[in-house]
N, C-alpha and C positions, 0 to 999 in steps of 0.2 A: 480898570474895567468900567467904563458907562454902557448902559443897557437901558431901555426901559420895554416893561415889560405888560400884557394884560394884568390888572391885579387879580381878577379870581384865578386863572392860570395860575402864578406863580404859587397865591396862597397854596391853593392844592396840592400842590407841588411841594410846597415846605412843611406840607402837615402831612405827604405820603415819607415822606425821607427822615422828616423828625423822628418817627417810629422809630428808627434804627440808632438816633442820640442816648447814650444812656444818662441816666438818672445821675449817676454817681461815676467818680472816675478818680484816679489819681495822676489822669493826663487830661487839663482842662481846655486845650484845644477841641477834642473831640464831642463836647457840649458845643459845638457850631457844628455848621454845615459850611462845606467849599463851594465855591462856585468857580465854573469855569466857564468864560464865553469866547468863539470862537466866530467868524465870521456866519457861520451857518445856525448855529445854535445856544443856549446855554445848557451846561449841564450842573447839576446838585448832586453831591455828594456828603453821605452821613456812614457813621461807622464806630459800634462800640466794641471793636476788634476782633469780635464773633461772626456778627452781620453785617456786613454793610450794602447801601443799594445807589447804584448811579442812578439818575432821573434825568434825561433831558428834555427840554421845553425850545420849541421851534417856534417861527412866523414871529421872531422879536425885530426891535430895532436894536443893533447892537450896532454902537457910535466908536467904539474903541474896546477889540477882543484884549483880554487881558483873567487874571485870575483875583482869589478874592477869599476873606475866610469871613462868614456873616453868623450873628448870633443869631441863630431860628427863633427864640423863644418869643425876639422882642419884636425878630422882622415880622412874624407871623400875626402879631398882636399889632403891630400897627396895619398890614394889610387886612386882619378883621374889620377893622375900627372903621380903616380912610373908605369916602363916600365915593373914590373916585374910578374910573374905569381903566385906567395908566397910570403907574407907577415911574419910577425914575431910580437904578442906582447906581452910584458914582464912588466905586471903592479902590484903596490901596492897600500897601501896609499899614500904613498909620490910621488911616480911617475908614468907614460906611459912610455915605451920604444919602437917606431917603427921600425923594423929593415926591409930592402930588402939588395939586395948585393950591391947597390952602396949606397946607404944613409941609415942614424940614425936620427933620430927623439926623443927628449926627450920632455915632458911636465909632467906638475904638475897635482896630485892626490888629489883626496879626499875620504874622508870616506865611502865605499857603504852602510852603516849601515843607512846612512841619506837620501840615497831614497829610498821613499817609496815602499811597494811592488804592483804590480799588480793583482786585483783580481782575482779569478779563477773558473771555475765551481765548482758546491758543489754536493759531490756524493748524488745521487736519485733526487735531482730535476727537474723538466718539462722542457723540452725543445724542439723547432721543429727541425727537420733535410729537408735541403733542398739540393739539387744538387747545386753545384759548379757556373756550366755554367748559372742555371737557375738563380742564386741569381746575378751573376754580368749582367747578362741580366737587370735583374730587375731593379738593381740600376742604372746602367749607364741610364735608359730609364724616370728615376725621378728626381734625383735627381738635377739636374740642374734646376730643376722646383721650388725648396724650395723656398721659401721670401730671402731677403738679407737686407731688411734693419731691423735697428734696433725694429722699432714700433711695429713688424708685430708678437713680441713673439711666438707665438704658428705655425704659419705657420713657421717658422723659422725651425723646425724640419720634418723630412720625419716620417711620421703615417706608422707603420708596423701594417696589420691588421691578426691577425691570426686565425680560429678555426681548427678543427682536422686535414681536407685533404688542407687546402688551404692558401698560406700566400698573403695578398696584401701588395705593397709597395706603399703612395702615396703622393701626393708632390703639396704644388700648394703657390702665392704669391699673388692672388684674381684675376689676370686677367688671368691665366691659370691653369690648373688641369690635371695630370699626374698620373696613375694609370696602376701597372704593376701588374698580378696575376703571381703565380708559383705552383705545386703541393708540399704539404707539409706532412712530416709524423711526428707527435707528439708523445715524446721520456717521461717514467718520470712517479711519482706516484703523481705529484702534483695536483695544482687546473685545472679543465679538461673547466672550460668556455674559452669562444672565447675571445682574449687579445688586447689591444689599448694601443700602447707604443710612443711615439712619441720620433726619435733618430736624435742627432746635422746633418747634413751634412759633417762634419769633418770625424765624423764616420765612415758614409755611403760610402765616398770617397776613405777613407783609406784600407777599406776594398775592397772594389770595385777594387782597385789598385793590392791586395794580390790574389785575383779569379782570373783577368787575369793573370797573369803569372804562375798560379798552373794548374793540371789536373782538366779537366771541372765536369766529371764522381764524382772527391770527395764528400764526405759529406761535410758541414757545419753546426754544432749546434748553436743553438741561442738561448738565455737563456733570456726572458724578466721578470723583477724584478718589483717591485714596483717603485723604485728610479735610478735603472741600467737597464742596459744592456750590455750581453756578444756573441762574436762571436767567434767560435773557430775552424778554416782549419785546414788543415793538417801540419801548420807548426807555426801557429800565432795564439794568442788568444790577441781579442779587448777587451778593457773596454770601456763602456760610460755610462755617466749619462746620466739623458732624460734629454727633453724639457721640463717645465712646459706650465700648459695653455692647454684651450680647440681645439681641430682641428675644423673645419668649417665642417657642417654637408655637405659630400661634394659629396653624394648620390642627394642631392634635385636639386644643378645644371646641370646636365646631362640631356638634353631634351628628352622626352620621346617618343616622334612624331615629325618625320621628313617631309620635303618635295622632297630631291633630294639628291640619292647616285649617289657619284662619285667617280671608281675608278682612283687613281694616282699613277704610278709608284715614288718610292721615288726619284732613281737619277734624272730622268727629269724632274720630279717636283721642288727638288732642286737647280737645275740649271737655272731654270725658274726665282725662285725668287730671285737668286743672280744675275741674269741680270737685272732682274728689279730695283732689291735695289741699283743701282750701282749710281742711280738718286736721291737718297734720303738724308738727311741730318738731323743736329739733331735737325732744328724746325721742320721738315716733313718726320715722322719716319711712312711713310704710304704707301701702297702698296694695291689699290683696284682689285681684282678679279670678273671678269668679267665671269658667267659659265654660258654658252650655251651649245644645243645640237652638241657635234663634236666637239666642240671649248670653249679654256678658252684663256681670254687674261688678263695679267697683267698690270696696269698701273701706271706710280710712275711719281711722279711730286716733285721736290725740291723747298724749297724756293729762290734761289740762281743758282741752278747747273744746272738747266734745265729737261726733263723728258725724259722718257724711255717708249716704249712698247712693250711687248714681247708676243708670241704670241706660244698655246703647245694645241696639238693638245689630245683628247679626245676620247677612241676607245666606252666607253660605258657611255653615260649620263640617269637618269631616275629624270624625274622631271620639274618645270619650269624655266625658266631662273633667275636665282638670280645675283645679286651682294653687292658685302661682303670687305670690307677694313680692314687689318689689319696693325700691325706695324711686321717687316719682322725677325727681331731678334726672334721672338715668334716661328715660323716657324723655323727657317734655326736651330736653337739650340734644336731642336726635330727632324729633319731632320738627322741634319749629326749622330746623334746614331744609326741609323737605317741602313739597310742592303740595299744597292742603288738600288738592282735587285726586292725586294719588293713591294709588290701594297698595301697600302693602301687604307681603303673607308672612303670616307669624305660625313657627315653626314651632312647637311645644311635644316634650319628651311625657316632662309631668311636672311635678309643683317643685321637686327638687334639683331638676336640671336645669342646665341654661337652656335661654330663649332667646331664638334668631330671628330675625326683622328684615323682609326680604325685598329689594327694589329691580325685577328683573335678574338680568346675571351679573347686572354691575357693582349693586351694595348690598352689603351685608352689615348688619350690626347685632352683637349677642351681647346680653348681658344674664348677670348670674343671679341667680332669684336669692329674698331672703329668706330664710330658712331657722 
C-alpha cells in the first residue's frame, strides 16, 4: 500500500478512530489501527471488540491500493510533530514507511488478515434515518448522564427509544434522568414495532464526536439489532454491541403535577451556580435554591472553606416559594451542553421532589434533590 496523504486530514482521522483502540488487550494487534486503500479512497479501521468505527478519507493520491496494519499511537505522534502539508505511507507486512521531506520513519508490520473485520449494514434491513445536527444534539444532551460505576449495568448504557416518526435518546445513573427526542424517518422492509436498544456511551461519544465535525443537514442511519448496533454518516460507520440488562422504567419518574414554573435563562443561571459552588467541597457537594417570586438566591456552605451567597434575579415566577438543595456537578454538567442564550423551564413539585429542566418538547432533564 503507498498513499500519500493531507497530514491534518489523516491526523484527524487517526485521533477519531483511535478512540475505539483499547488501552489494554490480550490480542495486541488490536492497539493499531488497519488501513485499507482502494483506488477511490483510504479507509481506518479501529476495534476493541465492543466498538469498533470505519473512517474513510477521500481526494488521496493512492500510488498502489493495497492493505496495511499501522500503530496509531506512533503514526499520530509523528503527524502532530511533522511541519509538513503531505505525508507519505509506504506499508506491507513486514513494514510502515513514513516519509515528509525532512524525515523517515520506519516501523514494524503485521499481517492485516488478523484483524478483524468491521461489521456492516446488510442490504434491506430496517433502519431509522435521522439528521446529522439533530442526533449530535441528542447525544451531547445525554449522554453524560449514563451510570459510571461499575454496579449500575444496565444504566450503564444510553436507551435509544424508537418507533416510526420519533427516536428518544435517554440516559440516567438514578439520581438524574436525561431525555433527548428527534424527528425520525424509518428506512427498511424489516420488523416495523417500536425498538428499545440499550448502546455503551463509548459509542455514543464517538459518534457524537464524527456529527460535529460533518455537515449537520446529512443523514445518519442507525440499524438496531438484536445483539448490535450500527451507525453510518457520511464518511464513518460505528459498530457496537449493546448493553445488557433492563433500563429503569423511566416514564414513572417524571412528576406529573407541578407546583411552580420557572423560567431560567441558561448562561446566568450557570453562572449562578458556579459562584455559588466556588464554596463547596467534597464532604459538602450541596447548593440550596432558594425560589421566590422575582428572586432566586443560592446558598453553599463548605465544610471547611466557608460559604457563598449568590443572588439572580427572576423576570417570570408562578407558584409558591419552594426551596430545593442539590449537589451542583448535576447542574452545571447539563448546563454547559446547552446553548447560553436559551430559557429553560424548571418544573418544581417542592424541596423534596425531583426537578425537571425543560427545553421545548425536545429535552428533558430531572434530577433528584438533596434531602
Amino acid at each position: 500500500m503507498i498513499v500519500t496523504c493531507p497530514r491534518d486530514g489523516l491526523l484527524s482521522a487517526c485521533q477519531i478512530v483511535g478512540v475505539a483502540v483499547p488501552s489494554r488487550t490480550t490480542m495486541p494487534i488490536y492497539q493499531n489501527i488497519k488501513a485499507v486503500a482502494t483506488e477511490e479512497h483510504l479507509t481506518l479501521m479501529a476495534t476493541d471488540l465492543e466498538v469498533g468505527i470505519r473512517y474513510e478519507l477521500r481526494g488521496l493520491g493512492i500510488e498502489e491500493p493495497g492493505e496495511a496494519i499501522l500503530p496509531v499511537g506512533r503514526l499520530t505522534s509523528i503527524l502532530r510533530e511533522s511541519p509538513d502539508s503531505e505525508v507519505k505511507l509506504d506499508s506491507d507486512q513486514r513494514r510502515t514507511r513514513v516519509t515528509t521531506t525532512s524525515s523517515e520513519y520506519e516501523m514494524p508490520g503485521e499481517d492485516p488478515a488478523s484483524f478483524a473485520d468491521i461489521a456492516g449494514f446488510v442490504e434491506g434491513e430496517r433502519y431509522a434515518e435521522l439528521a446529522a445536527g439533530d442526533l449530535q444534539r441528542m447525544i451531547r444532551r445525554t449522554v453524560f448522564a449514563a451510570a459510571k460505576e461499575e454496579g449500575k449495568y444496565a444504566m450503564r448504557g444510553v436507551l435509544w427509544d424508537l418507533d416510526d416518526k420519533t427516536a428518544k435518546l435517554v440516559a440516567t445513573d438514578g439520581k438524574r434522568l436525561a431525555v433527548a427526542s428527534g424527528k425520525c424517518v424509518m428506512q427498511g422492509d424489516g420488523e416495523k414495532k417500536g425498538q428499545s436498544h440499550l448502546v455503551p456511551p463509548k459509542a455514543m461519544s464517538l459518534l457524537e464526536r464524527i456529527l460535529a465535525e460533518g455537515d449537520a443537514s446529512q443523514p445518519v442511519q442507525v440499524a438496531l439489532r438484536s445483539n448490535d448496533a450500527l451507525f453510518k454518516t457520511e464518511r464513518a460507520v460505528i459498530y457496537s454491541r449493546l448493553v445488557e440488562g433492563r433500563f429503569p422504567p423511566y416514564r414513572d419518574v417524571i412528576p406529573k403535577k407541578v407546583n411552580a414554573k420557572i423560567p431560567l435563562v441558561v448562561g446566568d443561571f450557570l453562572s449562578a451556580v458556579r459562584q455559588a459552588a466556588i464554596m463547596t467541597d467534597d464532604e459538602s457537594k450541596r447548593i440550596t435554591f432558594k425560589f421566590a417570586p422575582g428572586k432566586l438566591n443560592l446558598d453553599a456552605k463548605g465544610s471547611t472553606m466557608g460559604q457563598s451567597k449568590v443572588s439572580l434575579k427572576i423576570e417570570e415566577y408562578s407558584g409558591p416559594a419552594v426551596d430545593i438543595s442539590f449537589d451542583p456537578a448535576y447542574l452545571t454538567e447539563m448546563l454547559r451542553v446547552m446553548d447560553g442564550a436559551e430559557t429553560l423551564q424548571l418544573d418544581l413539585v417542592d424541596g423534596q421532589k425531583s426537578a425537571v429542566f425543560r427545553s421545548g418538547e425536545d429535552y428533558l432533564y430531572l434530577v433528584v434533590p438533596l434531602v
